[in-house]
PAZAPA-4460 file (N, C-alpha, C; in steps of 0.05 Angstrom, whole numbers, plus 32768, in hexadecimal, padded with zeros to 4 digits):
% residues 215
    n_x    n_y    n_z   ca_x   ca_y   ca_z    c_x    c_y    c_z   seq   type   mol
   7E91   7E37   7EC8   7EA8   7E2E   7EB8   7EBE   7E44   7EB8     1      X     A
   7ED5   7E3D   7EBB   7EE7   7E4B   7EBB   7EEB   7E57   7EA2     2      X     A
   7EF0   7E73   7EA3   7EF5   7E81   7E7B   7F0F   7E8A   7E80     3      X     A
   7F15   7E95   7E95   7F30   7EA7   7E95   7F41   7EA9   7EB1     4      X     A
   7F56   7EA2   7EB0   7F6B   7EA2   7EC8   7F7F   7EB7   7EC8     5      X     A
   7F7C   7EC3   7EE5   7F93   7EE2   7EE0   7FA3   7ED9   7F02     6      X     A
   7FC0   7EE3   7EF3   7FD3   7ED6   7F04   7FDF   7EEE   7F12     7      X     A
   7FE6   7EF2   7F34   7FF7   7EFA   7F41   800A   7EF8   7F2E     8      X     A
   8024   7F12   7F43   8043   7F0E   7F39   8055   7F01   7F44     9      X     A
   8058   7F14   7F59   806F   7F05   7F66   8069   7EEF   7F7E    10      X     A
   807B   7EE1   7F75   807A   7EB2   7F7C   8061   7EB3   7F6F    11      X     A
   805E   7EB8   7F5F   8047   7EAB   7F4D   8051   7EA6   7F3D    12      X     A
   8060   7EBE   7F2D   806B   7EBB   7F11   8088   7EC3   7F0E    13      X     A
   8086   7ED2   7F24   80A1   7ED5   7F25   80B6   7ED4   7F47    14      X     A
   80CA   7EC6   7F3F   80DD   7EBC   7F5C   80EE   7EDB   7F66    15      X     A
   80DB   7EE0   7F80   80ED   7EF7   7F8B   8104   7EF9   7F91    16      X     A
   810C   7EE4   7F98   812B   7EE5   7F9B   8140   7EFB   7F96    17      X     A
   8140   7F01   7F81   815A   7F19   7F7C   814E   7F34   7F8A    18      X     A
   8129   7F3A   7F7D   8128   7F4C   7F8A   8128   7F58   7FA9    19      X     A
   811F   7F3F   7FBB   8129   7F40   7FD6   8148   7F40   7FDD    20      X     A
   8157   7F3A   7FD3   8172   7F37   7FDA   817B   7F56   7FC9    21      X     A
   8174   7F5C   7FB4   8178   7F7A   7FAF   8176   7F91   7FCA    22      X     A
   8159   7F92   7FD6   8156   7FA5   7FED   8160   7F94   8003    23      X     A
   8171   7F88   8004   817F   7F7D   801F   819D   7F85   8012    24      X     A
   81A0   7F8C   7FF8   81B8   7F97   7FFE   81B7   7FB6   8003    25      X     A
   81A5   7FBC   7FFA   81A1   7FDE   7FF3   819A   7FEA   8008    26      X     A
   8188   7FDB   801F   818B   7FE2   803E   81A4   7FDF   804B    27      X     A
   81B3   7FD6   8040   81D3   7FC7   8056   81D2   7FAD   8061    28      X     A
   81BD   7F9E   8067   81BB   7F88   807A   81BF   7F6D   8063    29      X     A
   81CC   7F56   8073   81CC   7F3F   805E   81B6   7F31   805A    30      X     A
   81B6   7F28   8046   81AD   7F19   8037   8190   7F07   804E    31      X     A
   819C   7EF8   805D   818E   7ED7   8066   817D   7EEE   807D    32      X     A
   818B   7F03   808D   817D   7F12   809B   8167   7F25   8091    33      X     A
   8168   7F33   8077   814B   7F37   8077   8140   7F27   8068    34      X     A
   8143   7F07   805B   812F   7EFA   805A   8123   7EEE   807A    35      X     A
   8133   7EE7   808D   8129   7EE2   80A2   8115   7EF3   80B1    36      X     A
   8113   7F10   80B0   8101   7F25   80BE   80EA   7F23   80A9    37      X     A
   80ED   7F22   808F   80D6   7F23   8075   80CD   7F08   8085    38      X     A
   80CF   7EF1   8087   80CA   7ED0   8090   80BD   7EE3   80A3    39      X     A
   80BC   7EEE   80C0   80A9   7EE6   80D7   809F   7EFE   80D0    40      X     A
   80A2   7F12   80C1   8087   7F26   80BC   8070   7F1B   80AB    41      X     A
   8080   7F02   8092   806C   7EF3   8086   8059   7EE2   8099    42      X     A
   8064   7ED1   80B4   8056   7ECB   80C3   8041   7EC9   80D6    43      X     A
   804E   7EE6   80D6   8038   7EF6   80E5   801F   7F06   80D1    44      X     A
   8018   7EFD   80C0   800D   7F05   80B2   8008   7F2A   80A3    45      X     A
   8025   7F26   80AC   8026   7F52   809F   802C   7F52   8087    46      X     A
   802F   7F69   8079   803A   7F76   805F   804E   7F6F   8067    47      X     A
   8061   7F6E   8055   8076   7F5C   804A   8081   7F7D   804E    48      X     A
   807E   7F90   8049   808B   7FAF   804C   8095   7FB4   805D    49      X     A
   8085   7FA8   8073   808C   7FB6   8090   80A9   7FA6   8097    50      X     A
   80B0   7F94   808A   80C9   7F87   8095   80E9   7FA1   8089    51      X     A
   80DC   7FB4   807A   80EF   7FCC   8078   80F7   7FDE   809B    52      X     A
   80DD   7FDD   80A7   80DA   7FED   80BF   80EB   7FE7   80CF    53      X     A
   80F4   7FCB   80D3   8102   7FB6   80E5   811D   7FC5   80E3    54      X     A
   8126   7FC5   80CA   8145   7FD1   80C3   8146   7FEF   80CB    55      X     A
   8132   7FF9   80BB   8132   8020   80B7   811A   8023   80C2    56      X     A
   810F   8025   80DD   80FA   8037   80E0   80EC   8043   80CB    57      X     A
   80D4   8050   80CA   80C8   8062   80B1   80D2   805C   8097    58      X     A
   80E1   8043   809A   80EA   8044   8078   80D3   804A   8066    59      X     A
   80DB   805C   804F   80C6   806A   803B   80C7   8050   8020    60      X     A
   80B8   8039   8019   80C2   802D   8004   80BF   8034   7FE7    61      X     A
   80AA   804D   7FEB   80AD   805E   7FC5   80C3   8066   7FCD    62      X     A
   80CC   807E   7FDC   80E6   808A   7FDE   80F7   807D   7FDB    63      X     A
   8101   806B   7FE4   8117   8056   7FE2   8115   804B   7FCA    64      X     A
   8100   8041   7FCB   8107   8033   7FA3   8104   8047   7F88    65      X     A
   8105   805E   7F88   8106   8073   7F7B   8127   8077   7F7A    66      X     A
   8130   8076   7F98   814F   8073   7F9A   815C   8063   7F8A    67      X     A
   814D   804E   7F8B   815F   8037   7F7C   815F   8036   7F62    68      X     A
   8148   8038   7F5A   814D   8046   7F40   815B   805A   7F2E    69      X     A
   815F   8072   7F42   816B   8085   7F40   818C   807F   7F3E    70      X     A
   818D   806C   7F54   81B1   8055   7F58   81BB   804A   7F43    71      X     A
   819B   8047   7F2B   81AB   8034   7F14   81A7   800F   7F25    72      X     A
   819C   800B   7F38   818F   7FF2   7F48   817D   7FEB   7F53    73      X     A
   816C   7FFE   7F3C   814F   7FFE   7F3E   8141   7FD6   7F31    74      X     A
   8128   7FE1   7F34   8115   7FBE   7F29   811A   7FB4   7F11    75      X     A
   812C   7F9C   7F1D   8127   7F91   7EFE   8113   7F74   7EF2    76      X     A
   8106   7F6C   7EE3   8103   7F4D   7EDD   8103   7F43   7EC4    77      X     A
   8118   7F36   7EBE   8115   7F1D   7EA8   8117   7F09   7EAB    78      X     A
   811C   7EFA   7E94   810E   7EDB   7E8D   8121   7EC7   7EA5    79      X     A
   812E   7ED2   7EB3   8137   7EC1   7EC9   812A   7EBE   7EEC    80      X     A
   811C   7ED7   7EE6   8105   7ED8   7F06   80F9   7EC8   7EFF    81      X     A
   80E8   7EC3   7EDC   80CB   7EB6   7EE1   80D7   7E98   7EF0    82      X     A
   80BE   7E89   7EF6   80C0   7E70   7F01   80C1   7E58   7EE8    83      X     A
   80C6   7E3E   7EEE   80CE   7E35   7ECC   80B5   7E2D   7EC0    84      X     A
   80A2   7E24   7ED4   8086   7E1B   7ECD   807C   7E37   7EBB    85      X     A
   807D   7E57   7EC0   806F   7E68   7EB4   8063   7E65   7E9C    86      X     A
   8077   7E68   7E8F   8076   7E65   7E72   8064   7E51   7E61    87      X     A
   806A   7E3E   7E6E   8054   7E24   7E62   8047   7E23   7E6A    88      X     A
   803F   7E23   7E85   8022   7E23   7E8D   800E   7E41   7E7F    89      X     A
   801C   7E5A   7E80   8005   7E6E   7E73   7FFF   7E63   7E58    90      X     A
   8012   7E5B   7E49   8011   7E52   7E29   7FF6   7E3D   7E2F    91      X     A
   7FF6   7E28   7E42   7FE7   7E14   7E39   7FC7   7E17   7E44    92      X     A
   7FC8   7E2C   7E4E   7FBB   7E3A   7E5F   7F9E   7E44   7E44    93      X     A
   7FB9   7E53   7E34   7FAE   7E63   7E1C   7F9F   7E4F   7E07    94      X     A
   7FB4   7E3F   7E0C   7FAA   7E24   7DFA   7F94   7E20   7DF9    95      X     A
   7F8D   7E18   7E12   7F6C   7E0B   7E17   7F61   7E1A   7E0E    96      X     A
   7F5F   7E34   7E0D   7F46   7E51   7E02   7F45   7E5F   7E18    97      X     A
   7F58   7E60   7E37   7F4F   7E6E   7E49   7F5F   7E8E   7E3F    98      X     A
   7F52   7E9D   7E4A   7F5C   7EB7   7E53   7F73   7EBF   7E67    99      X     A
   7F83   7EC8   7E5F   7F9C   7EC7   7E74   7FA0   7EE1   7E79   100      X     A
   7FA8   7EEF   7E9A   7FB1   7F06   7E94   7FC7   7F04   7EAE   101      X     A
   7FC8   7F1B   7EBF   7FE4   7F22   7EDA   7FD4   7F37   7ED9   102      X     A
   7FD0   7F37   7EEC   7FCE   7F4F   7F03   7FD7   7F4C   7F1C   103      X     A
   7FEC   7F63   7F28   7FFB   7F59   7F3D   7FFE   7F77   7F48   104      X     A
   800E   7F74   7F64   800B   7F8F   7F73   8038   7F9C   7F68   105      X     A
   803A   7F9C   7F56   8048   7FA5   7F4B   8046   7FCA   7F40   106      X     A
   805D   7FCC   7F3E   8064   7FEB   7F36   805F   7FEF   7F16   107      X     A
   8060   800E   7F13   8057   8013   7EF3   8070   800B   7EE4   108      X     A
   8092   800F   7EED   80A1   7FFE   7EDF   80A1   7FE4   7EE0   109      X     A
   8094   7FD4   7EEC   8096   7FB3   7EEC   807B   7FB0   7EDC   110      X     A
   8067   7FBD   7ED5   8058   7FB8   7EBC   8065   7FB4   7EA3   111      X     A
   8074   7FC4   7E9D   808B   7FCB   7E88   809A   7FB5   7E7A   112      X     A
   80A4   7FAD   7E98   80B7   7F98   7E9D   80B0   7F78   7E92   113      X     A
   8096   7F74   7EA5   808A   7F5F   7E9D   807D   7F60   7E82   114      X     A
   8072   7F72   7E76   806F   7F77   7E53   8082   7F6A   7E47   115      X     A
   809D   7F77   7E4E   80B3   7F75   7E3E   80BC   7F58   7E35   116      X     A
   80B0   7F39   7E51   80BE   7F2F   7E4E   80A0   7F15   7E33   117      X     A
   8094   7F25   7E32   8081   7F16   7E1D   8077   7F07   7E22   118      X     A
   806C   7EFE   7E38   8057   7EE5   7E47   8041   7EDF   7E3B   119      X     A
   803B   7EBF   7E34   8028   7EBE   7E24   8003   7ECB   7E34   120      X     A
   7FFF   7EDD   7E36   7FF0   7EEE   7E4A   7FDA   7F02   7E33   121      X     A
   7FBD   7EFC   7E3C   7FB9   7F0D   7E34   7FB2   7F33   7E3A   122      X     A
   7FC2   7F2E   7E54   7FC0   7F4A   7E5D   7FD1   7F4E   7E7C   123      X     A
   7FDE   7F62   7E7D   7FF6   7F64   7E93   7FEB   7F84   7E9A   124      X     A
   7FE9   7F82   7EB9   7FE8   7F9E   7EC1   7FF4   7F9F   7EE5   125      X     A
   7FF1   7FB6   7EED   7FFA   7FB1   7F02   7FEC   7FC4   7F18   126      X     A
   7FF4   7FC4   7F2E   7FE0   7FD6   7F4A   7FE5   7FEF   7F41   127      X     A
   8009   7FFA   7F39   8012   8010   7F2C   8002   801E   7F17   128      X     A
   7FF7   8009   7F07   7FE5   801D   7EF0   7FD5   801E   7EF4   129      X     A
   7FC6   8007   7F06   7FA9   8010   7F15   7FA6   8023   7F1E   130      X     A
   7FB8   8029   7F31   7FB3   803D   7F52   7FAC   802C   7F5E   131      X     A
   7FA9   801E   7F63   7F99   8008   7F80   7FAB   7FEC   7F7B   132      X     A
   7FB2   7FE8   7F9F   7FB6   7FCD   7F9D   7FB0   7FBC   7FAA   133      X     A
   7FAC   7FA3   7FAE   7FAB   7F8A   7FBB   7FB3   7F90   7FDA   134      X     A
   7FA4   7F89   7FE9   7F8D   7F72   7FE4   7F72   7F91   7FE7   135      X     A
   7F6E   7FA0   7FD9   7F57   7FC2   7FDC   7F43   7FB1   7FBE   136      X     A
   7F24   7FB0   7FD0   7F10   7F96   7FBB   7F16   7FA8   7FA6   137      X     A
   7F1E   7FC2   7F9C   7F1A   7FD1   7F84   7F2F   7FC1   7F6F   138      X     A
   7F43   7FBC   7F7F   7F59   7FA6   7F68   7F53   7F92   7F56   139      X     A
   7F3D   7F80   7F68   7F2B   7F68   7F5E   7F1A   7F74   7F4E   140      X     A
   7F0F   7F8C   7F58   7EF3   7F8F   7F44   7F04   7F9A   7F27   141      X     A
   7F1A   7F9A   7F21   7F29   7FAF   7F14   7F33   7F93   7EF9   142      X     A
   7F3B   7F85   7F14   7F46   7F66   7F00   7F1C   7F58   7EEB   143      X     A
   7F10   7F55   7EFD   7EFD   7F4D   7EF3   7EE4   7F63   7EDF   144      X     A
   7EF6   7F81   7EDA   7EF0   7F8F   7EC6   7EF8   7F8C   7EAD   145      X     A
   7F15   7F85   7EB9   7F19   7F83   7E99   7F23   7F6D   7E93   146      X     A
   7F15   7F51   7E9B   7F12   7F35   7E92   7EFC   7F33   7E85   147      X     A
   7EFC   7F26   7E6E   7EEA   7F1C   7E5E   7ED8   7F0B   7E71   148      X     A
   7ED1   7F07   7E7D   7EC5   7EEB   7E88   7EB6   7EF8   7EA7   149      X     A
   7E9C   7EE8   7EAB   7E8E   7EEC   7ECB   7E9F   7EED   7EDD   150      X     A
   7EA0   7EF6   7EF3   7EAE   7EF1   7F0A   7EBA   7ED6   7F17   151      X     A
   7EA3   7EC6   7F13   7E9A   7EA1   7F20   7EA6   7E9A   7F0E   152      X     A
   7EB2   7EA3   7EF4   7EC2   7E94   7EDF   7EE5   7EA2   7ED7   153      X     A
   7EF1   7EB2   7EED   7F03   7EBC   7EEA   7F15   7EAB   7F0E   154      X     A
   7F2D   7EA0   7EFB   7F3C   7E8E   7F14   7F4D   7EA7   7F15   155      X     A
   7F50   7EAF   7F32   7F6B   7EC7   7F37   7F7E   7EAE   7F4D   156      X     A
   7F96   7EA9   7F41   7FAD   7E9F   7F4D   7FC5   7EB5   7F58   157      X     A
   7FC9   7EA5   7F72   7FD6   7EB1   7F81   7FEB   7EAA   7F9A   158      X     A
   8000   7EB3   7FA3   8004   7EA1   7FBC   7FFB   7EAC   7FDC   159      X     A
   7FEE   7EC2   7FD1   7FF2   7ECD   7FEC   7FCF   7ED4   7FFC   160      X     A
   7FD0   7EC9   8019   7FAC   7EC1   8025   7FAC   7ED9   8027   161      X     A
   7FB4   7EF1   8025   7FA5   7EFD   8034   7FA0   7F1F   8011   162      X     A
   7FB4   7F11   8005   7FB7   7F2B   7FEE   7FAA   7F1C   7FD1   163      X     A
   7FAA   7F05   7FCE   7F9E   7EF8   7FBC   7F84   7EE3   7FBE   164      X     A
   7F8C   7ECE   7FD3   7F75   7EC0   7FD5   7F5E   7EC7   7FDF   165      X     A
   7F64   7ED8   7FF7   7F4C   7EDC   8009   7F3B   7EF9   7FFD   166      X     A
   7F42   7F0C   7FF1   7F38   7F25   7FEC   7F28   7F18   7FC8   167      X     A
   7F31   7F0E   7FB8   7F2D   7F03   7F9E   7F18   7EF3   7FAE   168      X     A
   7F10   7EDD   7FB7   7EFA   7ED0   7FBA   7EDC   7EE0   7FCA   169      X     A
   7EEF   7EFC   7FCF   7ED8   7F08   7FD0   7ED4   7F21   7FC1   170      X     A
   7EE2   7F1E   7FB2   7ED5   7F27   7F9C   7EC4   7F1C   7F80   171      X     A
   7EC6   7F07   7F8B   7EB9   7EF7   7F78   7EC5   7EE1   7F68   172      X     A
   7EE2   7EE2   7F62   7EEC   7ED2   7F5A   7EF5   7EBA   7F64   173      X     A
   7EF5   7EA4   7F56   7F03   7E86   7F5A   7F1A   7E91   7F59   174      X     A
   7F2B   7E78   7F7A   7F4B   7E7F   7F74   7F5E   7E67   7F73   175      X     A
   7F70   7E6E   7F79   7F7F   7E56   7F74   7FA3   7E62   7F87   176      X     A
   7FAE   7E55   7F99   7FBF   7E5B   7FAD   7FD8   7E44   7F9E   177      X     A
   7FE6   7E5B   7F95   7FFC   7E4C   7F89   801B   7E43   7FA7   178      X     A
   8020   7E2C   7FAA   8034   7E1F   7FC2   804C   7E26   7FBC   179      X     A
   8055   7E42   7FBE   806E   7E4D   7FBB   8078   7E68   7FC2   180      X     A
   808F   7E69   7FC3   8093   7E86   7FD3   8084   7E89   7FF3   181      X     A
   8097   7E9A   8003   8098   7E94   801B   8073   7E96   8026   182      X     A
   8064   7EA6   801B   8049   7EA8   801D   8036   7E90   8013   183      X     A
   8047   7E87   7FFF   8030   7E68   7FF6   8035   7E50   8005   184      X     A
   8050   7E49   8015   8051   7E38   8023   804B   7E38   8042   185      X     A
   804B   7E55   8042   803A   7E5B   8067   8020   7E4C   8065   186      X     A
   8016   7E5F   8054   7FF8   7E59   8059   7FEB   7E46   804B   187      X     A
   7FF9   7E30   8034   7FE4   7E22   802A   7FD6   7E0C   803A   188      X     A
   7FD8   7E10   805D   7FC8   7E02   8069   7FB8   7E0C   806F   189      X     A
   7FB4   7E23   8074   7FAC   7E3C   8080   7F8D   7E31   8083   190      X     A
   7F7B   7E35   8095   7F5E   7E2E   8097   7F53   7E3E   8089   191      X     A
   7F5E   7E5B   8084   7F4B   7E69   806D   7F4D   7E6A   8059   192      X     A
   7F65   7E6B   804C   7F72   7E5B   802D   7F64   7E3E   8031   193      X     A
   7F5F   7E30   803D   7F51   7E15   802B   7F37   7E17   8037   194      X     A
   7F29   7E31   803A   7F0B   7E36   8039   7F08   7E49   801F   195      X     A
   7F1C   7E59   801A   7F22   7E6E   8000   7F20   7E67   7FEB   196      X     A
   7F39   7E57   7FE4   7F4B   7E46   7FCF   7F3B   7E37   7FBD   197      X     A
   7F32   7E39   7FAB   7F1B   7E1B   7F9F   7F35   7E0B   7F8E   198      X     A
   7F50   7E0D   7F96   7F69   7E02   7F88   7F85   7E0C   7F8F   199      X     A
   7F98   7DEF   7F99   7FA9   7DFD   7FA8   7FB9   7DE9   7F9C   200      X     A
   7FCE   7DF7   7F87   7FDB   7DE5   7F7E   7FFB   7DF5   7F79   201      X     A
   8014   7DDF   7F7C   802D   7DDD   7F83   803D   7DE2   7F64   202      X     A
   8034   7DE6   7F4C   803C   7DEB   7F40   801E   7DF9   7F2B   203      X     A
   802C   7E15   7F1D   8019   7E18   7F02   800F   7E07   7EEC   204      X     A
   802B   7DED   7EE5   8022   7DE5   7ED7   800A   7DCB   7EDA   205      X     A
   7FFE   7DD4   7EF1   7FEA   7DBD   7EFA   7FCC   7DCA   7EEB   206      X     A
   7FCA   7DE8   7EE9   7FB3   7DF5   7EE9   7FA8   7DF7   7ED4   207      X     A
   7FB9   7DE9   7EC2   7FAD   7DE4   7EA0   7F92   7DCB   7EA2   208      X     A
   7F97   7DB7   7EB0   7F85   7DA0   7EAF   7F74   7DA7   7EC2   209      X     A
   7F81   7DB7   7EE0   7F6A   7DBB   7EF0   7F55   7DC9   7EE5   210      X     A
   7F5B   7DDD   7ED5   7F42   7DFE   7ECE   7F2F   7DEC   7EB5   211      X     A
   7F48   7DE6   7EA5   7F37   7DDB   7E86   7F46   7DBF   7E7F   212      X     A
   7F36   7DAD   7E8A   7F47   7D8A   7E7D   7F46   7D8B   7E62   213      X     A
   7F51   7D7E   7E5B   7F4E   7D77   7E3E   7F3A   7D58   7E3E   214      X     A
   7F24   7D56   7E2D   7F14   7D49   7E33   7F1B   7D26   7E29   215      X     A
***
């Protein structure tokens, strides 16, 4: 039985958009061009980082985003990244009696951040305050430490096969491959996402009736 669901961040819960178009200005290059090099590094199944290399060789991405911070155009997120489903679906989520939390491969200021903006959640942390991130099994064992609930009863949602679905089902957890952002619409055909996935659904607010119907 499902007790508790812990959600990815970003295209999970929150729309990258600004923040990719931020480091496409802060490198120099436009806009549609480094979403297009981020697109076939996502394709090719790489870190989403390495599409820095393409522009700047060795690009350093702590160094750089230390910069930007330092610029005063450093990370930001509020109530306009989340996605519109967020909000209601965690609430109704809570409703039923499940356990809600986020854990995502985010920085120690985007813990902060996401605090700030008051998500009905019962717990927000990030790779930053861990030390470890996704897809390293210590992340999973880290999320299913400090969930109230068995492993076989903790849903980890996510969009991405290779940092959420596929490393979480082996760690034990049920998952769930949310159809959005440039990583949830590659792969939700993917032959290993629908051997992974025990739920692959196009919006959050579907996961209230999937996890816990109302009887």
């Amino acid at each position: 039985m499902v007790v508790a669901v812990v959600f990815d961040v970003g295209e999970t819960l929150l729309d990258d958009t600004r923040e990719f178009a931020a480091w496409a200005d802060w490198i120099g290059v436009p806009r549609h061009t480094f979403s297009a090099v981020l697109g076939a590094v996502t394709a090719q199944g790489r870190n989403n980082a390495e599409t820095f290399d393409y522009f700047q060789p060795g690009f350093d991405l702590a160094v750089e985003r230390q910069r930007r911070e330092d610029a005063g155009v450093g990370e930001q997120i509020d109530e306009d990244d989340l996605y519109l489903d967020v909000r209601p679906a965690l609430a109704e989520l809570r409703a039923r009696g499940l356990w809600v939390g986020i854990a995502g491969n985010q920085t120690l200021k985007a813990a902060g951040l996401l605090r700030s903006l008051h998500l009905p959640a019962d717990m927000v942390a990030t790779s930053g305050e861990w030390g470890v991130a996704k897809p390293d099994r210590l992340f999973f064992d880290r999320v299913a430490e400090v969930t109230p609930a068995a492993r076989h009863d903790i849903v980890y949602v996510g969009d991405h096969r290779d940092n959420d679905i596929v490393p979480a089902r082996e760690a034990g957890l049920r998952t769930a491959l949310i159809r959005r952002g440039p990583w949830g619409h590659l792969w939700a055909g993917d032959p290993v996402v629908l051997d992974a996935a025990d739920w692959r659904v196009d919006s959050l607010a579907e996961l209230p009736n999937l996890l816990r119907p109302v009887p």
